[in-house]
KOLPA-100398 format. One record per residue (C-alpha): residue number from 1; x, y, z. Coordinates in nm, 3 decimals, padded with zeros to 5 digits. Layout:
% KOLPA-100398
+-----+---------+---------+---------+
|  nr |      c1 |      c2 |      c3 |
+-----+---------+---------+---------+
| NUM |       X |       Y |       Z |
...
+-----+---------+---------+---------+
% end
This chain:
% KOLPA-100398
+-----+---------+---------+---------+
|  nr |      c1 |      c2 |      c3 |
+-----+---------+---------+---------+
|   1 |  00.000 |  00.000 |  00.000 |
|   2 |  00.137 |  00.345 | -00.111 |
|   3 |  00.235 |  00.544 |  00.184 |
|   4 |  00.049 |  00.906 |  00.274 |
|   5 |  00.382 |  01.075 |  00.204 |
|   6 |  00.452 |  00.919 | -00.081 |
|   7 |  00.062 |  01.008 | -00.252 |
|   8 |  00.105 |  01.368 | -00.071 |
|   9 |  00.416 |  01.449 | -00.270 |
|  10 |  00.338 |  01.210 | -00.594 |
|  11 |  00.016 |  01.445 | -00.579 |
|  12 |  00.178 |  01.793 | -00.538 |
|  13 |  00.411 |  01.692 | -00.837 |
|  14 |  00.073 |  01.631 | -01.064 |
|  15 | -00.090 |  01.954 | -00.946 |
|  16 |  00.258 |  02.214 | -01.028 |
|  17 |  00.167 |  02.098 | -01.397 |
|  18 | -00.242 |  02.041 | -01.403 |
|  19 | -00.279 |  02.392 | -01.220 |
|  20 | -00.090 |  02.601 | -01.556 |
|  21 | -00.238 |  02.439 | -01.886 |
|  22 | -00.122 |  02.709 | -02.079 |
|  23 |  00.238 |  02.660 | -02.001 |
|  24 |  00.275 |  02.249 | -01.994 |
|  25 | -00.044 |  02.196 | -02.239 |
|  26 | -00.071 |  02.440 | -02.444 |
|  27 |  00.242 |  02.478 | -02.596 |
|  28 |  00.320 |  02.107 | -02.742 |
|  29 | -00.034 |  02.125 | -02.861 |
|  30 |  00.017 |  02.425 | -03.092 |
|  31 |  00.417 |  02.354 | -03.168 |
|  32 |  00.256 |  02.033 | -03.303 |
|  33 |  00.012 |  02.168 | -03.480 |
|  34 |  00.341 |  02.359 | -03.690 |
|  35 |  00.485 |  02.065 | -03.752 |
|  36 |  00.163 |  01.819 | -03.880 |
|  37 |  00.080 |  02.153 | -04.112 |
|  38 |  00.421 |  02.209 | -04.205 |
|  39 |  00.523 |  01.837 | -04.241 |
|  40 |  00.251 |  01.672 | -04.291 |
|  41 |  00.029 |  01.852 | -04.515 |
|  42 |  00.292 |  02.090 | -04.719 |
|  43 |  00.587 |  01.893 | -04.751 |
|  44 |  00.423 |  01.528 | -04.726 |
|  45 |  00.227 |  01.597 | -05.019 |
|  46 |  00.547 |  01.629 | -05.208 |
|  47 |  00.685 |  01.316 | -05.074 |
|  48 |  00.568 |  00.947 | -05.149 |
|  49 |  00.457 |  00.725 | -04.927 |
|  50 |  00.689 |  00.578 | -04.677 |
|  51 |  00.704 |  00.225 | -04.592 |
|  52 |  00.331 |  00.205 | -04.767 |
|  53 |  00.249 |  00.455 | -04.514 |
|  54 |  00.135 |  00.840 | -04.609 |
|  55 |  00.434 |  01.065 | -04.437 |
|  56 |  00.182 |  01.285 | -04.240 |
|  57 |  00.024 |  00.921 | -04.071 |
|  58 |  00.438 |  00.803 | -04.031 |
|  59 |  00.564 |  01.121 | -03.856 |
|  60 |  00.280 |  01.095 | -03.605 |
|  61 |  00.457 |  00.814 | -03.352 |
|  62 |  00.800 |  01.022 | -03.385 |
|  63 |  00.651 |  01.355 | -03.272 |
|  64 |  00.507 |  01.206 | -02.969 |
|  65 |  00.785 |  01.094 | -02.857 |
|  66 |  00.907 |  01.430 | -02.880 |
|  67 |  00.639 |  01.569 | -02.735 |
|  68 |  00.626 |  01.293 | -02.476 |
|  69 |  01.027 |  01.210 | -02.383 |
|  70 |  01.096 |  01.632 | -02.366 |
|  71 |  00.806 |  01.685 | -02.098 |
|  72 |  00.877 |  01.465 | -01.874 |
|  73 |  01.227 |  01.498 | -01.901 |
|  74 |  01.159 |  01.922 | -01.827 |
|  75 |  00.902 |  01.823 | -01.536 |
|  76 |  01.133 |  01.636 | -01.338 |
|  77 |  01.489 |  01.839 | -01.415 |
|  78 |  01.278 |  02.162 | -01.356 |
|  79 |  01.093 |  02.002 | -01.056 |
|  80 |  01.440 |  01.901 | -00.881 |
|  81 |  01.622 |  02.226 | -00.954 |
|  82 |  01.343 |  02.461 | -00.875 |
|  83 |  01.345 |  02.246 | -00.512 |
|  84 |  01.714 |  02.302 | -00.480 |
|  85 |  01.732 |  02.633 | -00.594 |
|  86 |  01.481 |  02.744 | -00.321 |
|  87 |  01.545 |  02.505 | -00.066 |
|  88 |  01.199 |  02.310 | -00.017 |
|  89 |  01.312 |  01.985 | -00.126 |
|  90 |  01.490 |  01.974 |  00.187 |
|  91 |  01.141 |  01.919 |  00.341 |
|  92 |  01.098 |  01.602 |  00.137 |
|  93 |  01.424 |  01.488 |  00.237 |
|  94 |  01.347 |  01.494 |  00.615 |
|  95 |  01.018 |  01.318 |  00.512 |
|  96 |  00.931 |  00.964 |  00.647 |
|  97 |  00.954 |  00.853 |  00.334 |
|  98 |  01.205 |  00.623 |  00.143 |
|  99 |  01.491 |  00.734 | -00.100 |
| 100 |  01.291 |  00.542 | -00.372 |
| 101 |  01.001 |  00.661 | -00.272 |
| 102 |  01.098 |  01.002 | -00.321 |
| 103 |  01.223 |  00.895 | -00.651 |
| 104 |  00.931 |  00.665 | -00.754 |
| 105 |  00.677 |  01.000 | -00.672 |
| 106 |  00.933 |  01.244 | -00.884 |
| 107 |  00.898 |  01.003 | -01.161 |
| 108 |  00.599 |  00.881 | -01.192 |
| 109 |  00.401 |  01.254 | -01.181 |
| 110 |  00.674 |  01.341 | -01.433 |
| 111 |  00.590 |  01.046 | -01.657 |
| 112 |  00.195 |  01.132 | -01.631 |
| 113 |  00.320 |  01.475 | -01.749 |
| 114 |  00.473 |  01.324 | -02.055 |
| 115 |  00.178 |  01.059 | -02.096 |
| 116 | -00.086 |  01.357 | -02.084 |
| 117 |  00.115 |  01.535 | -02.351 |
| 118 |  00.159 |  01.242 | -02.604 |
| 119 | -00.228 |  01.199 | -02.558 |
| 120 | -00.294 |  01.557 | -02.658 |
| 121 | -00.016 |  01.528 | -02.974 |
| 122 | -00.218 |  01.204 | -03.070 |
| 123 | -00.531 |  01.456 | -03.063 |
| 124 | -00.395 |  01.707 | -03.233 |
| 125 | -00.261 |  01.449 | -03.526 |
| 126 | -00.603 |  01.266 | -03.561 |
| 127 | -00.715 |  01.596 | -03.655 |
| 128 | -00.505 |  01.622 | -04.027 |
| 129 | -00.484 |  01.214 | -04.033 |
| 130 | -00.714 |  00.885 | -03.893 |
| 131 | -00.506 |  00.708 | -03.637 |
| 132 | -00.574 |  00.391 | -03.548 |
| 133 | -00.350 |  00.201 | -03.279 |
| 134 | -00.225 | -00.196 | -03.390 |
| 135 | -00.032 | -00.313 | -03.108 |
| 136 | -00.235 | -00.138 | -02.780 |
| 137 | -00.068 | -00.297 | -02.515 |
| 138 |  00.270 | -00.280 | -02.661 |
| 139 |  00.185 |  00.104 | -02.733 |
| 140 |  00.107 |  00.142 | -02.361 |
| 141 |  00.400 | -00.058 | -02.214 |
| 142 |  00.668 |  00.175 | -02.423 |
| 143 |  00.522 |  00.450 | -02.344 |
| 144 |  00.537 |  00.423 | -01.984 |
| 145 |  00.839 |  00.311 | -01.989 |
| 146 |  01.009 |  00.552 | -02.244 |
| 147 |  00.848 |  00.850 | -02.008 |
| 148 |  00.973 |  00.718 | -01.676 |
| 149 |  01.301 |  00.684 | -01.846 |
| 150 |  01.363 |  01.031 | -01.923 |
| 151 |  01.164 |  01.148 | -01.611 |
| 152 |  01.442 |  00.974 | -01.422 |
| 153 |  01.701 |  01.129 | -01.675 |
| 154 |  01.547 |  01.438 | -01.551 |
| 155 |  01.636 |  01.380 | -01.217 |
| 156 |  01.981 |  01.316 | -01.279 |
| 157 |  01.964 |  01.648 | -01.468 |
| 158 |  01.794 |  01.857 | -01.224 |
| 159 |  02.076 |  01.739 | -00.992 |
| 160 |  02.367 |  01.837 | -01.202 |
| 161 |  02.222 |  02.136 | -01.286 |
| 162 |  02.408 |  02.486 | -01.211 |
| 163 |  02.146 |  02.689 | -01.324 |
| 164 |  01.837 |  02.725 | -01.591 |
| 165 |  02.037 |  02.770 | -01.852 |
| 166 |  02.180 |  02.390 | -01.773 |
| 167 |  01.826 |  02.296 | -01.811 |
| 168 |  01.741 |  02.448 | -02.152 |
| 169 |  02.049 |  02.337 | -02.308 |
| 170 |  01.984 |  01.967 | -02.186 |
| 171 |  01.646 |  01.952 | -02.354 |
| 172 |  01.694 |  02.182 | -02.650 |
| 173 |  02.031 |  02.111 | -02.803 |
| 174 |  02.091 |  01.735 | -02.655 |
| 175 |  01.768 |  01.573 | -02.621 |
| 176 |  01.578 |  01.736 | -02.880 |
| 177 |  01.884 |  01.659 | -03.167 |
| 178 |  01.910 |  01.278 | -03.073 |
| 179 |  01.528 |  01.245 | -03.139 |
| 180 |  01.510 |  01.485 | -03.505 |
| 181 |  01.795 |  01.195 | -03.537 |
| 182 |  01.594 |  00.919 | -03.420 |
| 183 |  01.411 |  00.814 | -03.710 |
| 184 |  01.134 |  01.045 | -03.667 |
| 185 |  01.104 |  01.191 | -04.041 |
| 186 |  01.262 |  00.916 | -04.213 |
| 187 |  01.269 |  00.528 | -04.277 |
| 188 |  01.567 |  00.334 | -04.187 |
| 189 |  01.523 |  00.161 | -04.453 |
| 190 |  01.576 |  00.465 | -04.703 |
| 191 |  01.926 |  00.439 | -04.601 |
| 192 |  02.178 |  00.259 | -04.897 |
| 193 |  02.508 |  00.229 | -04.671 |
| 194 |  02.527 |  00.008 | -04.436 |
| 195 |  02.773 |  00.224 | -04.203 |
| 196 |  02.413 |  00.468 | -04.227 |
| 197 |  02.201 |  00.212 | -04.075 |
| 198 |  02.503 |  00.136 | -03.841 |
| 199 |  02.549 |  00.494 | -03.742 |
| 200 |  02.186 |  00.570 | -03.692 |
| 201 |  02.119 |  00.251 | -03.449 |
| 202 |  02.385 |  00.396 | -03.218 |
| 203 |  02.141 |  00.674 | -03.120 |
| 204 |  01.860 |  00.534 | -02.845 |
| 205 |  01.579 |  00.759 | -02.990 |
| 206 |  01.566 |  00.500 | -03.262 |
| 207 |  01.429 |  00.206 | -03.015 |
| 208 |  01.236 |  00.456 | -02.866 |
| 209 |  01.056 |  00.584 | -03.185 |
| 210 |  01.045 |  00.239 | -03.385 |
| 211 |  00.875 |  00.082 | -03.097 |
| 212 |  00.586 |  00.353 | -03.053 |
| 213 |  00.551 |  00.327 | -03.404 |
| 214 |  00.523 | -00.028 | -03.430 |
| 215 |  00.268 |  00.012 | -03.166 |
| 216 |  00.024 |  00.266 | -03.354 |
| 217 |  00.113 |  00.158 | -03.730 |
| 218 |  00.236 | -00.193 | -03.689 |
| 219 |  00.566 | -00.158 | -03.878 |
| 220 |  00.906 | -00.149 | -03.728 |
| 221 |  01.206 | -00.017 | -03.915 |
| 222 |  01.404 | -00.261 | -03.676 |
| 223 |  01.329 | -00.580 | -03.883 |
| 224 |  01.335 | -00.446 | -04.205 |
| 225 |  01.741 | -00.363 | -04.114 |
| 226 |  01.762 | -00.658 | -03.960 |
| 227 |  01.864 | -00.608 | -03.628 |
| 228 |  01.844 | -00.972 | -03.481 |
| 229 |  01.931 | -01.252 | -03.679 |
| 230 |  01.692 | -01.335 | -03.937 |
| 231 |  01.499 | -01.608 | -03.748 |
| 232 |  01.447 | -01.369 | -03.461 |
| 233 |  01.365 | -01.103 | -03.655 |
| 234 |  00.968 | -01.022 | -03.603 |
| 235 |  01.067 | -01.025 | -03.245 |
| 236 |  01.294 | -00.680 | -03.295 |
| 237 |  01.019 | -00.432 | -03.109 |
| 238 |  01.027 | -00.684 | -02.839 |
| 239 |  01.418 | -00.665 | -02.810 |
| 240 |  01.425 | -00.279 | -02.815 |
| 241 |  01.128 | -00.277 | -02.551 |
| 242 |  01.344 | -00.506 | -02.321 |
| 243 |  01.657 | -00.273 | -02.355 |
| 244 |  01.452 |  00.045 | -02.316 |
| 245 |  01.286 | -00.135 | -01.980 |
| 246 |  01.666 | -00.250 | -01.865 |
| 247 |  01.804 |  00.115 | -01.936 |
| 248 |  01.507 |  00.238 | -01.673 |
| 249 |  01.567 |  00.012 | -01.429 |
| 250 |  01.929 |  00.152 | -01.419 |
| 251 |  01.854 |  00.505 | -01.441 |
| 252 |  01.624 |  00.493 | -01.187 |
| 253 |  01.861 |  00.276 | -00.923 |
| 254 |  02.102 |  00.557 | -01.012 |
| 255 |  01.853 |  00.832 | -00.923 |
| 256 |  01.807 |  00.605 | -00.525 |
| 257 |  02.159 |  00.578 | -00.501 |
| 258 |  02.238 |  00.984 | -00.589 |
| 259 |  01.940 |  01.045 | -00.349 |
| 260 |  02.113 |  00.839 | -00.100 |
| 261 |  02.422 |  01.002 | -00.114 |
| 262 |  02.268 |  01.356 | -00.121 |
| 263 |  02.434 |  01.445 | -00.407 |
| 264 |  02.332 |  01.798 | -00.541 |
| 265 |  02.112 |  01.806 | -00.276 |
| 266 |  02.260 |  01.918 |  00.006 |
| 267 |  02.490 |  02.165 | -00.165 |
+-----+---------+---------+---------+
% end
């Protein structure tokens, strides 16, 4: 059974976002409407179908994860700082409550953050293109665990933080690069070179967006390329879910253990 403390904070978390719509809601909602207007309908009806897909339908998975990944990654780094930087997380740290529990709470409102936003870029898509969802419960299962794993990236970031700035330039010019990078306006399998393909499935966002989209649209760039060995091929969204749940797991024992130690906390 969940604690008091841990619902009390877990619950202030979800309110710092649910009480200002128009600066956590809002904006990903009409940023996205740019891109399915500029993407989608002006340039995609230059460009032919990819993977038997229109491009305005196959750009839909990578811009929620965009939309998704970069909230709850700015929830929990801003959440952490803005604690440090005015000194009320040391309240939560004299809380009867556990290291991971503090963590867990951080985490999981961040991820709901990120959830609520992929929802509304899903919305906001089904509005130029139908969307219709193949693999639900595969859907669901990366994108909880794609969200936790930057909310607990966020952590890590809010900890190491100096200032804002630190904040902006994590999600604009790291996070948001690996993901234009990731797969998110091409096919894999447009790629000639090998030492392309090679290249590209060096950068994470790739798992991250080839699984939600084999989730909405059913078709996974990561067994066209071939991945895993032929035989084991089909089960490529399964592999990249696994590693994607294994990388939380770590990030999130990091986040105990830097909780533990106090680090950036007690600066």
């Amino acid at each position: 059974m969940l604690s008091v403390g841990f619902r009390a904070l877990f619950r202030r978390e979800v309110l710092r976002f649910v009480r200002r719509p128009k600066n956590t809601f809002m904006p990903p909602a009409i940023t996205n409407v740019l891109y399915f207007a500029v993407f989608g309908v002006i340039l995609g009806g230059r460009i032919d179908e990819i993977a038997g897909y229109p491009y305005i339908l196959f750009i839909v998975p990578g811009l929620i994860v965009l939309g998704a990944i970069s909230n709850a990654f700015e929830n929990a780094s801003f959440s952490i700082f803005h604690g440090r930087w005015n000194e009320y997380i040391h309240e939560t740290l004299t809380s009867p409550l556990s290291y991971a529990e503090m963590v867990v709470a951080y985490v999981g409102a961040s991820a709901v953050r990120g959830l609520v936003v992929g929802i509304i870029i899903a919305a906001v898509g089904r509005l130029f293109v139908p969307i219709g969802i193949e693999h639900g419960l595969f859907l669901i299962a990366t994108m909880v665990v794609i969200t936790a794993l930057f909310a607990g990236l966020g952590i890590i970031g809010g900890l190491v933080a100096r200032d804002f700035d630190d904040l902006t330039v994590m999600n604009q010019f790291i996070l948001r690069p690996l993901v234009f990078f990731g797969a998110v306006f091409y096919s894999l399998e447009t790629f000639e070179q090998a030492w392309q393909i090679t290249l590209s499935l060096l950068n994470p966002m790739v798992y991250m967006v080839d699984s939600v989209r084999y989730g909405l649209l059913g078709h996974s760039d990561l067994i066209g390329v071939g991945v895993l060995p032929a035989p084991y091929a089909d089960f490529a969204p399964l592999f990249a879910l696994g590693v994607l749940t294994t990388a939380t797991a770590a990030v999130l024992a990091i986040d105990v253990y830097l909780f533990k130690i106090g680090y950036g906390l007690t600066d």
